[in-house]
C-alpha positions in Angstrom: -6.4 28.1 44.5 -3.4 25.9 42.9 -0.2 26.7 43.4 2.3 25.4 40.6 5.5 23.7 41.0 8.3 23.7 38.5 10.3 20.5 39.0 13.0 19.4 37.1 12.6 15.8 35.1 16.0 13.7 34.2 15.3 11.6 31.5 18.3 9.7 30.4 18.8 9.0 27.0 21.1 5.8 25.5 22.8 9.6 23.9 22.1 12.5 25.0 21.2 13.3 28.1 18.2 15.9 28.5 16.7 17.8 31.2 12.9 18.6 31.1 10.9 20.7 33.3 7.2 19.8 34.2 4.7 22.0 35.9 2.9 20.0 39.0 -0.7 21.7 40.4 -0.4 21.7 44.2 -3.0 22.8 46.4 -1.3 24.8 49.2 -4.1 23.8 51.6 -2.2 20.5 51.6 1.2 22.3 52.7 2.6 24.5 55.8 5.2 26.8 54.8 8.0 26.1 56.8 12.0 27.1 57.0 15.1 24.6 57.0 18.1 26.3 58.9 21.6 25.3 59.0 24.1 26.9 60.8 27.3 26.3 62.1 29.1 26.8 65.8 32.8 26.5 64.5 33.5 29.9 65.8 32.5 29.4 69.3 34.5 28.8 72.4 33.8 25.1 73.7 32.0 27.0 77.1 30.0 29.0 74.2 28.6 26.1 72.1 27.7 24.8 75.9 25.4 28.5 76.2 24.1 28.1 72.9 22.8 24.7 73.6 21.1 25.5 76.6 19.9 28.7 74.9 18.3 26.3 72.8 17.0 22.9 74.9 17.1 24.6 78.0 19.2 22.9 80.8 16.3 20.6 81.5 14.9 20.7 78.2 12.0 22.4 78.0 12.6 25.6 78.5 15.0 26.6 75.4 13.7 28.0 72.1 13.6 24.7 70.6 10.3 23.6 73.2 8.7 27.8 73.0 8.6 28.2 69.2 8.0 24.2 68.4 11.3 23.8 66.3 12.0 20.0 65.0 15.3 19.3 64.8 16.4 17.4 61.6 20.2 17.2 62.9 23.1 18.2 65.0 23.0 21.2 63.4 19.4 21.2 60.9 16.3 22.9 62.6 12.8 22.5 60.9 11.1 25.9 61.9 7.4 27.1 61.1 7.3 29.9 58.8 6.1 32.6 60.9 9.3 31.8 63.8 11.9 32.0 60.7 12.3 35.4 61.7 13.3 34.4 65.4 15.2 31.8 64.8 17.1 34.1 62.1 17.4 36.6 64.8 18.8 34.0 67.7 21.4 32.7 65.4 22.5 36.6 64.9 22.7 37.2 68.4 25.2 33.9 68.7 27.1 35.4 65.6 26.8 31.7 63.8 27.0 31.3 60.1 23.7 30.2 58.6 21.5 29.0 55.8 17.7 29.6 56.1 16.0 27.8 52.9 12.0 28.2 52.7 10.2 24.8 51.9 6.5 23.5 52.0 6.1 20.7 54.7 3.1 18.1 53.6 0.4 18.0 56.4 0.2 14.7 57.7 
């Protein structure tokens, strides 16, 4: 089964400048479904964001929700998460009250 991908194509012309869309076959076999979140600790209390980190790594980092549900961290503040944890990561950032973006993607296998 083929999946298919519309991607957007900038070709430049010397005077206009067009946009074109092109359909791409991907075989889904090739991809895991996986969630970018990004979320934001503004609101916290300096004590709080020290919680939520441990909530996450764990004081001696293994034990936090990061390590359980196998969560790759992009950046201060990007978590990689497998599709079928999106929903517990979506419901720990509730429970912290953050602000957050959760963006599905597909993650080549390597």
């Amino acid at each position: 089964m083929l999946i298919y991908l519309t991607c957007l194509l900038f070709a430049v012309d010397l005077f206009t400048a067009n946009m074109k869309t092109k359909e791409i076959a991907v075989n889904p076999a090739n991809y895991r479904r996986m969630a970018i979140f990004t979320y934001s600790l503004e609101h916290l209390a300096k004590k709080d964001k020290i919680r939520f980190y441990y909530a996450m790594k764990g004081r001696d980092g293994k034990s936090g929700i990061v390590k359980q549900l196998k969560i790759e961290q992009l950046g201060r503040a990007v978590l990689l998460v497998a599709d079928k944890f999106a929903n517990d990561v979506d419901g720990f950032l509730k429970f912290w009250k953050c602000s957050y973006e959760k963006r599905k993607v597909l993650v080549e296998n390597e």
